[in-house]
C-alpha positions as CSV (number, residue, x, y, z in Angstrom):
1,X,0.0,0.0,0.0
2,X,1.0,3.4,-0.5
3,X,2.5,4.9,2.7
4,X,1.3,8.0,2.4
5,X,-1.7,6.5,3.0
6,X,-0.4,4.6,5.6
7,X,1.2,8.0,7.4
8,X,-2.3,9.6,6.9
9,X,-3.9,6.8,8.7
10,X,-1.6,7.5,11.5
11,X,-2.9,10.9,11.5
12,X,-6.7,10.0,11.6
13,X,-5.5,7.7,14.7
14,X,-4.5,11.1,16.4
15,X,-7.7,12.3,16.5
16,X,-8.8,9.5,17.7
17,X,-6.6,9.4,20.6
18,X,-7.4,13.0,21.8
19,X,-11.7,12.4,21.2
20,X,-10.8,9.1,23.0
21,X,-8.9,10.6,25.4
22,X,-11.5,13.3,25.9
23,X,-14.4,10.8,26.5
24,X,-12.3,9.3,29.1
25,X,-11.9,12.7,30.8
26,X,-15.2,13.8,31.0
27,X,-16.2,10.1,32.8
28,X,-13.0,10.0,35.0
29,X,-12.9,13.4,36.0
30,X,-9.4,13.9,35.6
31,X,-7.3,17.4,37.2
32,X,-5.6,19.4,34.6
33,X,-2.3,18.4,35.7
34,X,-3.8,14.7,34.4
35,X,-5.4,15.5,31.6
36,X,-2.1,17.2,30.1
37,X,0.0,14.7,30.7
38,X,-2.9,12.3,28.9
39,X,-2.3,14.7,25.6
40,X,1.5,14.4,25.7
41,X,1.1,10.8,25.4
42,X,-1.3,10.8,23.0
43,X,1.7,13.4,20.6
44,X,4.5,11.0,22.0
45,X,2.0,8.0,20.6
46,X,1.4,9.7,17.4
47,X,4.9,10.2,16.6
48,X,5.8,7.0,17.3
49,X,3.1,5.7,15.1
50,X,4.8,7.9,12.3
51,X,8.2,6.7,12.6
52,X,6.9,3.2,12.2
53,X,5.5,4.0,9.1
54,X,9.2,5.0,7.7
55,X,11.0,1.7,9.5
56,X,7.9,0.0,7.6
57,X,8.9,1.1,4.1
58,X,12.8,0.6,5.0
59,X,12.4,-2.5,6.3
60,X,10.4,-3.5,3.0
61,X,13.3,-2.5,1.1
62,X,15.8,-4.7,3.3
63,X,17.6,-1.8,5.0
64,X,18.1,-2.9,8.1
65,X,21.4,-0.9,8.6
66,X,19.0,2.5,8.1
67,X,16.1,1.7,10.7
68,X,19.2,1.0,13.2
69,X,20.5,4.5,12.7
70,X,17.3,6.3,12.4
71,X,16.2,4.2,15.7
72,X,19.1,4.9,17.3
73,X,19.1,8.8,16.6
74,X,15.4,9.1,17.4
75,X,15.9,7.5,20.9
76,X,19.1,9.0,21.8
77,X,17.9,12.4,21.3
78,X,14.2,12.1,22.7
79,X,15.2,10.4,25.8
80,X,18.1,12.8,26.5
81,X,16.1,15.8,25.9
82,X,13.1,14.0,28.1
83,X,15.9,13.4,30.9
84,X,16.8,17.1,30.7
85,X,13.9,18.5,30.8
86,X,12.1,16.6,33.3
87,X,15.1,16.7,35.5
88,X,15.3,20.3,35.2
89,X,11.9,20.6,36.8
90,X,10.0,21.3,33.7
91,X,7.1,18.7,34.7
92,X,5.7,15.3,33.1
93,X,3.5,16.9,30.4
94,X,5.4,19.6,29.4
95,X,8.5,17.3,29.2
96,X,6.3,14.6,27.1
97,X,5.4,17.1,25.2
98,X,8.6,18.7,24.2
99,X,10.0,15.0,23.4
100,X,6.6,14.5,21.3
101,X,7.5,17.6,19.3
102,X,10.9,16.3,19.0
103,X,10.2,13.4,17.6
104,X,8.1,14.4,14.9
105,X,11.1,17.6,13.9
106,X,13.0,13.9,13.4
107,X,10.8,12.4,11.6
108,X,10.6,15.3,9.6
109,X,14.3,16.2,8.9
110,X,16.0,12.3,9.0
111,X,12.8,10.2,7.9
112,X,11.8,11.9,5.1
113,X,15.1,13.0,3.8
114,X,16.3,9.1,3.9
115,X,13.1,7.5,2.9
116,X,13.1,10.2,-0.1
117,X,17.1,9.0,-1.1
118,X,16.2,5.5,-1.0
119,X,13.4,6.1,-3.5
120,X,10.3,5.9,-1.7
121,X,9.6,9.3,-0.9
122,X,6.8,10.4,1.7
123,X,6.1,14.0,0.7
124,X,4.2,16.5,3.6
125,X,1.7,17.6,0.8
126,X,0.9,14.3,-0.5
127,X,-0.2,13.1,3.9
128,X,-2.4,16.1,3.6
129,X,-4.3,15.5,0.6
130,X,-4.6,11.8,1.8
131,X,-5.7,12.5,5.0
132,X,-8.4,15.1,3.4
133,X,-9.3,11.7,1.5
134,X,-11.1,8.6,1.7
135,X,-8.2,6.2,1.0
136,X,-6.6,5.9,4.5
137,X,-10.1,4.4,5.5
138,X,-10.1,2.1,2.3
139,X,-7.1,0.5,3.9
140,X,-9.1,-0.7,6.9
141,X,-10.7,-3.2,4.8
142,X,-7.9,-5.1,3.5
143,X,-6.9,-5.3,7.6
144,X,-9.9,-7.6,8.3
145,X,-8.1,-10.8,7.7
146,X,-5.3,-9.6,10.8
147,X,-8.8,-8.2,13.1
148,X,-7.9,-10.1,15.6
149,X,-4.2,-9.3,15.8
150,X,-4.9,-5.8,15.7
151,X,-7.1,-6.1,19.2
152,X,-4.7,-8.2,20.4
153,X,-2.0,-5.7,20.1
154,X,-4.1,-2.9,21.0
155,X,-4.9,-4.7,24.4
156,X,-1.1,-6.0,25.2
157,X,0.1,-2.7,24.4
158,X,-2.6,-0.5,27.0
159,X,-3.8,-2.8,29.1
160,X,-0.5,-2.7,31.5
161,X,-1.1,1.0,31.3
162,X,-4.7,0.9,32.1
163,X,-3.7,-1.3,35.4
164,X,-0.8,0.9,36.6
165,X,-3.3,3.7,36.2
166,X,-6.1,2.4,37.9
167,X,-3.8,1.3,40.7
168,X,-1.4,4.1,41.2
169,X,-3.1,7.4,39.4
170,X,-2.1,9.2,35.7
171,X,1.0,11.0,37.2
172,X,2.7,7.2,38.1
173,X,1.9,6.2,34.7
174,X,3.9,8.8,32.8
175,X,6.6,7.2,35.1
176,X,5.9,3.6,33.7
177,X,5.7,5.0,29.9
178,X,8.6,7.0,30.4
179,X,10.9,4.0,31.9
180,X,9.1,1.8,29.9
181,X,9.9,3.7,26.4
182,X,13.9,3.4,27.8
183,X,13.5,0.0,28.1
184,X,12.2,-0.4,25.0
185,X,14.9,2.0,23.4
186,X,17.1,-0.8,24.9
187,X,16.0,-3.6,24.0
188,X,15.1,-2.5,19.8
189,X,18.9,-1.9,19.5
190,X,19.0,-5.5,18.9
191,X,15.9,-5.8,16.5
192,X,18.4,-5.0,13.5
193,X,20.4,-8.4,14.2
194,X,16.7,-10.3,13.7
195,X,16.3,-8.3,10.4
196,X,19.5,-8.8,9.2
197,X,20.0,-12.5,10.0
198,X,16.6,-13.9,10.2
199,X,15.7,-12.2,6.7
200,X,17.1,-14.9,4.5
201,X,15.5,-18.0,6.7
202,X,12.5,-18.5,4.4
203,X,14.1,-19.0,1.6
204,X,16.7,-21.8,3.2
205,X,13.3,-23.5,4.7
206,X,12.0,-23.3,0.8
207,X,14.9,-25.5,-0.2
208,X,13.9,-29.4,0.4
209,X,17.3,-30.4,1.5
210,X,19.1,-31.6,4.8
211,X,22.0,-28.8,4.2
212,X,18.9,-25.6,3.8
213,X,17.5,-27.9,7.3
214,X,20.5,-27.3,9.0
215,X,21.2,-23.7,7.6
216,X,18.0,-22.9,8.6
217,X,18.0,-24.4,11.9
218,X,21.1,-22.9,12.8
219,X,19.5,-19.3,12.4
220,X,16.9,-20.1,14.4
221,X,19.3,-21.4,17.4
222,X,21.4,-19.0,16.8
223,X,19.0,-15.8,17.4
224,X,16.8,-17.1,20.3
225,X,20.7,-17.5,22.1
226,X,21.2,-13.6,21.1
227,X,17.7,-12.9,22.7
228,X,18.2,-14.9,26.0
229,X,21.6,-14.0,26.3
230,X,20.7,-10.1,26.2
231,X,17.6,-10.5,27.8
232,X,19.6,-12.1,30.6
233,X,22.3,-9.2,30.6
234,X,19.4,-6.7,30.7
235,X,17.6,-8.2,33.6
236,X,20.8,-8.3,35.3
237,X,22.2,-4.8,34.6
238,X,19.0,-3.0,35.7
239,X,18.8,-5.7,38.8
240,X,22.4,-3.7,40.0
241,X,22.6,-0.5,38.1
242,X,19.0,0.0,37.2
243,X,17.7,2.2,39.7
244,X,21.1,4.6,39.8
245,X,21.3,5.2,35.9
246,X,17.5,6.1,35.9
247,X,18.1,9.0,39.1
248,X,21.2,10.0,37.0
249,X,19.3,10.3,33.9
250,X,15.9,11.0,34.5
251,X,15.8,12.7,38.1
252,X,15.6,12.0,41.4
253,X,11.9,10.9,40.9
254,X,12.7,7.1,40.0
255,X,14.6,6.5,43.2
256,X,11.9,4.5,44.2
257,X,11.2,2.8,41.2
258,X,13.5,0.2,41.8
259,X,10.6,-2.6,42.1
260,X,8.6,-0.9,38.9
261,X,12.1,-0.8,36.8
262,X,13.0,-4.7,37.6
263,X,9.7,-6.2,36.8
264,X,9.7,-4.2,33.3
265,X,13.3,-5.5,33.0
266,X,11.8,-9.2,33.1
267,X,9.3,-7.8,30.6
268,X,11.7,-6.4,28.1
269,X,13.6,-9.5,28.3
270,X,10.7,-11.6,27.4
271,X,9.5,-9.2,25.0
272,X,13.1,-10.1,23.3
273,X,12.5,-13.3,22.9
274,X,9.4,-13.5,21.7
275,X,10.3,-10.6,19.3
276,X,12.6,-13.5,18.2
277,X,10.2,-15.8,17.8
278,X,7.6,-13.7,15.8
279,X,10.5,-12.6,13.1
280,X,11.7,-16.4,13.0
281,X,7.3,-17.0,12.2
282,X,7.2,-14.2,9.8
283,X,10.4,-15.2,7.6
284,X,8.6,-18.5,7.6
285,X,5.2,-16.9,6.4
286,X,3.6,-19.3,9.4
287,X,1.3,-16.3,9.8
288,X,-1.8,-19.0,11.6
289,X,1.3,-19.7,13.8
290,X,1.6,-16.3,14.6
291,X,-2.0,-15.4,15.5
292,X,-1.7,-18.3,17.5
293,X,1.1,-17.1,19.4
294,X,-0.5,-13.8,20.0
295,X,-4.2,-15.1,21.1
296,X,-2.1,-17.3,23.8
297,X,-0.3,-14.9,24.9
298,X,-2.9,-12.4,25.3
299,X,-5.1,-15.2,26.9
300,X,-2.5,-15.4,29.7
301,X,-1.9,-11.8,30.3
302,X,-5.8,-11.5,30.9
303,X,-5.1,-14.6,33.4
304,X,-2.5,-12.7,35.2
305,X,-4.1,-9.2,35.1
């Protein structure tokens, strides 16, 4: 599909966000401190949504070696400028904010610039006139096959948010995002390695012969090892060091996120793994295997919620 249809769907989802975040206001009765720091997730959201659409078209065109640096500049910058800000006293939403806005002024001075040398460009004008259109919504029909794996991902993805918030209040949650994006800034450095490695399995698993068996196998072995081995070093790292390099970085407001910070840890390690597993599935084309995967392990989140 065209991705400047694609990029003008992620705009229609804005608006969605802020009327569904403004429903959720009006019942919840939110303060104002609350209900700003509900915006500035909903531009930090947004803008992730949009750099997505970029790594979608790179990755499409095997250039694994550009999302890296593109991922890598985008979270480097947004999390240092978050850690500044927010350290400086600037507050939650105006700090979410600012990295929101920063994050879009990358997407559009690296993304488009790079996805417009490689050949695929993704002019401003052209996400206008699409989003003035009815194609983005056209889109939504050729979705219905993966339904279910859209809810799925919509619920793994907000659900832990929607716990921590019911629990602990809106102003703990922007701690949970915000360590939680860092964590997630970690553990994507090594999403390139699956790319670049994994990308060639289907066609060794096409070829009906014990040496493509064993090629193949070996891929496999050798990635989930890279996952569990990182995973283990992460979980690790933030078990000793964890706590200190979030007070140094972010402020002295995660001092006592020690517990919060470990059990993402686990989480991001898992997440690794089944990362792994889902770009092993993929190269394979075992999309049924897939949906299976994600239905189970949506099942047992709802078990352990």
């Amino acid at each position: 599909h065209d991705a400047v249809d694609v990029a003008a769907q992620r705009l229609h989802m804005m608006a969605g966000l802020f009327l569904g975040a403004g429903i959720v206001t009006m019942f919840r009765g939110f303060a104002a401190q609350e209900v700003a720091v509900l915006a500035a997730m909903c531009l930090v959201r947004t803008a992730e949504g949009l750099a997505e659409v970029s790594a979608g078209v790179m990755q499409r065109q095997h250039r694994p070696e550009i999302i890296a640096v593109a991922y890598g500049v985008r979270a480097i910058v947004t999390i240092v400028v978050f850690a500044w800000l927010y350290g400086a006293g600037w507050g939650l939403a105006l700090s979410l904010t600012i990295m929101a806005g920063t994050r879009f002024a990358i997407f559009a001075l690296l993304d488009l610039p790079i996805l417009k040398r490689v050949g695929a460009p993704l002019p401003l004008s052209g996400m206008v006139r699409s989003v003035r259109s009815r194609r983005p919504f056209r889109l939504f029909r050729h979705l219905l096959p993966a339904a279910m794996l859209i809810l799925l991902s919509v619920g793994e993805t907000n659900l832990p948010r929607y716990v921590v918030e019911g629990v602990t209040g809106l102003v703990v949650l922007g701690i949970f995002t915000s360590l939680t994006f860092v964590l997630y800034a970690v553990t994507n450095i090594i999403v390139p390695v699956y790319q670049m490695t994994i990308a060639p399995l289907g066609q060794w698993a096409a070829r009906a012969d014990a040496d493509a068996a064993r090629h193949a196998t070996h891929v496999v072995l050798v990635n989930v090892l890279i996952s569990a081995v990182t995973g283990t070093a992460l979980v690790v790292g933030v078990h000793f060091v964890g706590t200190q390099i979030a007070v140094w970085g972010l402020g002295p407001h995660y001092a006592d996120q020690g517990p919060l910070l470990a059990a993402l840890s686990v989480c991001a390690a898992i997440g690794m793994l089944r990362s792994c597993l889902g770009f092993v599935l993929t190269g394979l084309d075992a999309i049924s295997a897939l949906s299976v995967m994600s239905v189970a392990n949506m099942a047992l989140f709802g078990v352990l919620v």
